[in-house]
C-alpha positions in Angstrom: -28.9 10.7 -0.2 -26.0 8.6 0.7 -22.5 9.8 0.1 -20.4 7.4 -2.3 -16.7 7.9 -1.0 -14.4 7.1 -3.7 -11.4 9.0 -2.2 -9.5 5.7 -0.4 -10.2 2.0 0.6 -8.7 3.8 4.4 -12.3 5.1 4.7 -14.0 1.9 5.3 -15.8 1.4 8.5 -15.7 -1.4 10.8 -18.9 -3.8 10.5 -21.1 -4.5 13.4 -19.1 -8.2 13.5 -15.8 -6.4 13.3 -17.2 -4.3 16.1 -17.7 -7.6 18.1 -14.2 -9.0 17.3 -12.5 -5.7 18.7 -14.9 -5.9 22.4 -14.0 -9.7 23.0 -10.0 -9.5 22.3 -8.0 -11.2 24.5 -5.3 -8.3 25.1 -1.7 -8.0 27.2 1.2 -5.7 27.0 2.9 -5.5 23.4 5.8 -3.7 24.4 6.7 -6.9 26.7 5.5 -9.1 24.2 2.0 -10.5 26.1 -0.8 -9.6 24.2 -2.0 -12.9 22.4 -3.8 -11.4 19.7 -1.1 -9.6 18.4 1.1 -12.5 18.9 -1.5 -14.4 16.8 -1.8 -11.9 14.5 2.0 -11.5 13.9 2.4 -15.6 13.6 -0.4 -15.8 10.9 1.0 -13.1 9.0 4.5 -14.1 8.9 3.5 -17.4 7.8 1.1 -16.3 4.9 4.0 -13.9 3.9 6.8 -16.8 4.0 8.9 -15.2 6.4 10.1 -15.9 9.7 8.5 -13.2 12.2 6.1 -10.4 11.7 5.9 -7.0 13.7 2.5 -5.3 14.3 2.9 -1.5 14.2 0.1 1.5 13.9 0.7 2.8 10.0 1.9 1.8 6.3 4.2 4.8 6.6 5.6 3.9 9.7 5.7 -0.3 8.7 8.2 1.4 5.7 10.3 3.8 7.8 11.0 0.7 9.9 11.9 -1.3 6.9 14.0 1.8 5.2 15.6 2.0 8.4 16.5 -1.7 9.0 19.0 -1.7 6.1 20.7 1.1 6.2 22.6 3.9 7.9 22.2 7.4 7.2 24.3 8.8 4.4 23.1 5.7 2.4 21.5 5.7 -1.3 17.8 4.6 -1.3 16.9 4.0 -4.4 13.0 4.1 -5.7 11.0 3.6 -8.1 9.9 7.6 -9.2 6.3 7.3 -8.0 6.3 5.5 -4.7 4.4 6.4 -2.1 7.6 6.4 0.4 8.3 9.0 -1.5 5.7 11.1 -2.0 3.5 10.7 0.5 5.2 9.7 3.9 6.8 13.6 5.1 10.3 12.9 3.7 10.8 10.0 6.3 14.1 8.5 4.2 15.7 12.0 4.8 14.1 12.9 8.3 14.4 9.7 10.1 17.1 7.8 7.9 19.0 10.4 6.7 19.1 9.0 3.5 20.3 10.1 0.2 17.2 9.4 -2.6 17.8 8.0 -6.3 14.6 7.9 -8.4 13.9 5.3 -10.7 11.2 6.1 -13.6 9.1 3.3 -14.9 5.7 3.2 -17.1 3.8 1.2 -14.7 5.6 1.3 -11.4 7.6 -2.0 -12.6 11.0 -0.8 -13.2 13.8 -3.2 -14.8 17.3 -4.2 -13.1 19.1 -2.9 -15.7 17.6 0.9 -15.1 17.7 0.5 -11.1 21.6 -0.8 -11.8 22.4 2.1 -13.6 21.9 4.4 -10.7 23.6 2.3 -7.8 26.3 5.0 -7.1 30.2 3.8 -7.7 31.8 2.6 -4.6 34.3 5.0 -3.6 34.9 7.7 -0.6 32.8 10.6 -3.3 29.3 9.1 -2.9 26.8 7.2 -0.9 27.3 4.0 0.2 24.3 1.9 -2.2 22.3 -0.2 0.6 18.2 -0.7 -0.4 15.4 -0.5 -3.4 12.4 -0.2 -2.1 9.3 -1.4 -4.7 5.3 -1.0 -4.4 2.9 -3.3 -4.8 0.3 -2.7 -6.7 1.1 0.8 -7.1 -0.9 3.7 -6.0 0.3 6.8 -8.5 0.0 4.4 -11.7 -3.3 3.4 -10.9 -3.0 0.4 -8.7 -1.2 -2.0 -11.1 0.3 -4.9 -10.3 3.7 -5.4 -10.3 4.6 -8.4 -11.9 6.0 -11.1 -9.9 9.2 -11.6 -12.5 9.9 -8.2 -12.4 10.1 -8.5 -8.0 12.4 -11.8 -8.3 14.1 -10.0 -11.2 15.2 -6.9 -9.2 15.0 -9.1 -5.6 18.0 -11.4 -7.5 20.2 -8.1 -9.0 20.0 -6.6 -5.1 21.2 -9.5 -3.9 24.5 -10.3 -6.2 25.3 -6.6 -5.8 24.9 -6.6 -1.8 22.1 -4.8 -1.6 18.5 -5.1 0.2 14.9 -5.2 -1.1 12.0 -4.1 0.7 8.1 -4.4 -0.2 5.5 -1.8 0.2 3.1 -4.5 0.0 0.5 -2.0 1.4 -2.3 -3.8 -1.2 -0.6 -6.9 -1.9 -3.8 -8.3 -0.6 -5.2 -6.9 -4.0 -2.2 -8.5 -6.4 -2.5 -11.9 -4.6 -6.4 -11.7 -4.7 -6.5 -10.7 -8.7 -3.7 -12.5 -10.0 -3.9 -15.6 -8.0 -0.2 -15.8 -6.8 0.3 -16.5 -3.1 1.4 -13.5 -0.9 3.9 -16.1 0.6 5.1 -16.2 -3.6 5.2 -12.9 -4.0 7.9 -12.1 -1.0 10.6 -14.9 -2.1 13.1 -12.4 -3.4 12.6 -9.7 -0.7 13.9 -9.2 2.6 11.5 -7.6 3.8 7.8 -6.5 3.2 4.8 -4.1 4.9 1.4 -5.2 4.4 -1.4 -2.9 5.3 -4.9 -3.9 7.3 -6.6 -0.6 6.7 -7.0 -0.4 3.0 -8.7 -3.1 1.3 -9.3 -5.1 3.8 -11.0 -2.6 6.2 -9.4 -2.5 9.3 -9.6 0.6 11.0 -5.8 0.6 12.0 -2.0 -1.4 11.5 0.2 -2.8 9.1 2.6 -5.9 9.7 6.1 -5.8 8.9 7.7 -9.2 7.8 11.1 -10.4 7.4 14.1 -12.5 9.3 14.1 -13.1 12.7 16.9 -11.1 13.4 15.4 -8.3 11.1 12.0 -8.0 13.4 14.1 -8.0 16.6 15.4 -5.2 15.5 12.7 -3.7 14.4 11.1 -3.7 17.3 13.7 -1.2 18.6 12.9 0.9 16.0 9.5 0.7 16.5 10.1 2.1 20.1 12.4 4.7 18.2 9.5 6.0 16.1 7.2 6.3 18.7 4.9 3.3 17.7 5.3 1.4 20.9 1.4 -0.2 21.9 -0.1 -1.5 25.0 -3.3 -3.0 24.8 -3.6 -3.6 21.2 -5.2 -6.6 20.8 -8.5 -4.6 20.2 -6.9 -3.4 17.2 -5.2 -6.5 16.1 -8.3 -8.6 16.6 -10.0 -6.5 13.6 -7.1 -7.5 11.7 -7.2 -11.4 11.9 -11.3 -10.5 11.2 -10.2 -8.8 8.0 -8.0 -11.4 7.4 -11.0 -13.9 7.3 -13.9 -12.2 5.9 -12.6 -9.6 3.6 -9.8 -10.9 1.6 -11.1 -13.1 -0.8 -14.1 -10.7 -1.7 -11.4 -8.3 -3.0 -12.5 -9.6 -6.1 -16.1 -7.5 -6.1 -14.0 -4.3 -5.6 -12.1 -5.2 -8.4 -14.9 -5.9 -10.6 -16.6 -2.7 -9.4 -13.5 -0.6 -10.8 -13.4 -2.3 -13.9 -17.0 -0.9 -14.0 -16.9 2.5 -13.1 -13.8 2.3 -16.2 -15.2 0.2 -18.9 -18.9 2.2 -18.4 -17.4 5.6 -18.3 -18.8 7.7 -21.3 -18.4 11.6 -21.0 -16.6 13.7 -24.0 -14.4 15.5 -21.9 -13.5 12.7 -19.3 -11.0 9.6 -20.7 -9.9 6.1 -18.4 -5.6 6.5 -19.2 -5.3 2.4 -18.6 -8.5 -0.3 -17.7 -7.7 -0.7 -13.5 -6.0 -4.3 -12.4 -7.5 -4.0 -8.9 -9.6 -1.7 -7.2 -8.3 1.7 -8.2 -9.7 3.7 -11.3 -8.1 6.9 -12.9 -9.9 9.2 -15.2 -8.3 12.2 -16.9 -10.0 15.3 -17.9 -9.6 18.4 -20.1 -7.4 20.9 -19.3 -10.3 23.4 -19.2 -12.1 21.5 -16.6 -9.1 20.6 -14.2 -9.7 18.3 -11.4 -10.4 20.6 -9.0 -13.8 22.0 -10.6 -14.7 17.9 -11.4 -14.4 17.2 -7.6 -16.4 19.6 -6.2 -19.0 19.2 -9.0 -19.2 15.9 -8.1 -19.3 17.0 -4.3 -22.2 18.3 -5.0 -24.1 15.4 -6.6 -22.8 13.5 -3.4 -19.8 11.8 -5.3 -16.2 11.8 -2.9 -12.7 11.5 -5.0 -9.6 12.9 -4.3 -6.8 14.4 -7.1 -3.8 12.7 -8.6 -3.0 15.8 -10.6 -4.0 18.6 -12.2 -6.4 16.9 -14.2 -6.7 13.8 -12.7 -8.9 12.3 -10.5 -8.5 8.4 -8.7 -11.7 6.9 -7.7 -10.9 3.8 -5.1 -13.3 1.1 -4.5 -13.3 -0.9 -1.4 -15.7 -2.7 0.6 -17.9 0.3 2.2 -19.1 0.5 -1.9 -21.5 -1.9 -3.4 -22.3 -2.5 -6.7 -25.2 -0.2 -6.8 -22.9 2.4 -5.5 -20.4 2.5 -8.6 -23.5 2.6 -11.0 -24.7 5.3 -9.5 -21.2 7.0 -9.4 -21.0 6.0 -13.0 -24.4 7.9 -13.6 -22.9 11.3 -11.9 -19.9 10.9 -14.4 -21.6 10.6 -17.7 -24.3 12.8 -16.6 -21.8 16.2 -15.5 -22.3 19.4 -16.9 -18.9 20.5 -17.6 
């Protein structure tokens, strides 16, 4: 029986067409700027994100460290929202590669307001760090991949700004926020300075994010780039999936999205509950104490059902584009059907 792997949209495979794309690139040298498709790739980006250049580079986490790094200088406050994935889940990389102090802003549903993020930007005086960059997520992984509203981005873009300090996107599924709520990606960047986008998740690329922002911002994050190792030859082959996903898998974002709000709304099990209806492609359920997440996964291991934790009893179940319909109904099947 087929295994139905629920624990990321990063597990998608490349299609037979995507295959094709990647064998017939046109590649160069990146480091000295020839390869056409990533020059093409780069271009396209920048313009659907409304910003002047773009910068291919291998990872999310690495797309982020570059953009952490741009606008600061170690000592610094970073300030971020409490549930981020740059904090959690990139190996300390503020602290290890940035050197950078870390202020933690809660919020409900990774949206936090100005007036809470103002309230932490440390006084100006020889005592503390020197204030410099928020850093926001959108949609947002830990809360369930919600979207953060636009007016809450400008809101918090517009505060940085009269204060003199810098905003960077993890747009990592901004595909899925522009896709579900209509907006433009080009709309949703206005207010920040800079902003990652990632290939591999939703849109099933098996490698790269983009990093977007001024001119003079991507020049120098190409020397960072170099710092951090991520300097590429060849990598057209890779950048080629990339304009393929951009073409054939954004706009059908949709069907995941509809497939989460399934495996949610159809979930029915006593000791299982959905915390909040998903707003893309990203479902968490809660269960009983006495269960734990660890015994739900590897019970539904066993009826051929991949998920990952989020807690001690909770579970996120990720639809993407390696997951059809018939998929989720049979996930949904396992669910209601466990044992526990």
């Amino acid at each position: 029986m087929k295994s139905i792997d629920l624990r990321s949209d990063t597990v998608t495979r490349p299609s037979s067409a995507m295959r094709k794309a990647i064998a017939e690139a046109e590649v160069g040298d990146d480091v000295h700027g020839d390869d056409p498709t990533v020059n093409r790739l780069q271009e396209r980006i920048a313009h659907e994100l409304g910003k002047q250049a773009a910068l291919y580079v291998p990872s999310g986490t690495m797309s982020n460290q570059i953009g952490v790094a741009l606008h600061t200088q170690p000592g610094d406050q970073l300030i971020l929202e409490a549930q981020s994935h740059i904090y959690h889940y990139e190996a300390g990389a503020p602290a290890a590669l940035s050197g950078l102090w870390p202020s933690l802003v809660p919020s409900p549903s990774g949206a936090p307001e100005w007036s809470e993020i103002e309230k932490l930007i440390a006084p100006q005086n020889a005592h503390n760090p020197r204030p410099s960059l928020v850093c926001l997520e959108n949609t947002h992984n830990r809360h369930g991949g919600t979207i953060v509203p636009l007016e809450c981005i400008d809101e918090v873009g517009q505060g940085c700004h009269e204060r003199g300090l810098k905003l960077h996107l993890d747009g990592a599924r901004l595909f899925n926020a522009s896709v579900a709520t209509s907006i433009p990606l080009a709309r949703w960047c206005e207010k920040v300075d800079t902003v990652s986008v990632c290939f591999s998740k939703g849109l099933g690329a098996p490698v790269g994010s983009c990093l977007a922002g001024s001119e003079g911002a991507i020049a120098q994050a190409k020397r960072l780039r170099k710092r951090f190792g991520g300097g590429m030859r060849q990598v057209g082959i890779l950048a080629a999936a990339c304009l393929y996903a951009l073409d054939h898998n954004f706009a059908r974002l949709k069907e995941d999205h509809a497939n989460a709000r399934l495996l949610a709304e159809g979930l029915d099990h006593p000791r299982m509950s959905i915390p909040s209806l998903p707003e893309t492609n990203i479902v968490l359920v809660d269960v009983d104490e006495e269960v734990g997440a660890k015994r739900l996964l590897s019970l539904l291991d066993e009826q051929g059902v991949r998920a990952v934790a989020f807690g001690p009893n909770r579970i996120r179940l990720t639809v993407h584009l390696d997951v059809s319909r018939q998929d989720c109904e049979r996930a949904l099947s396992v669910l209601n059907g466990l044992s526990l």
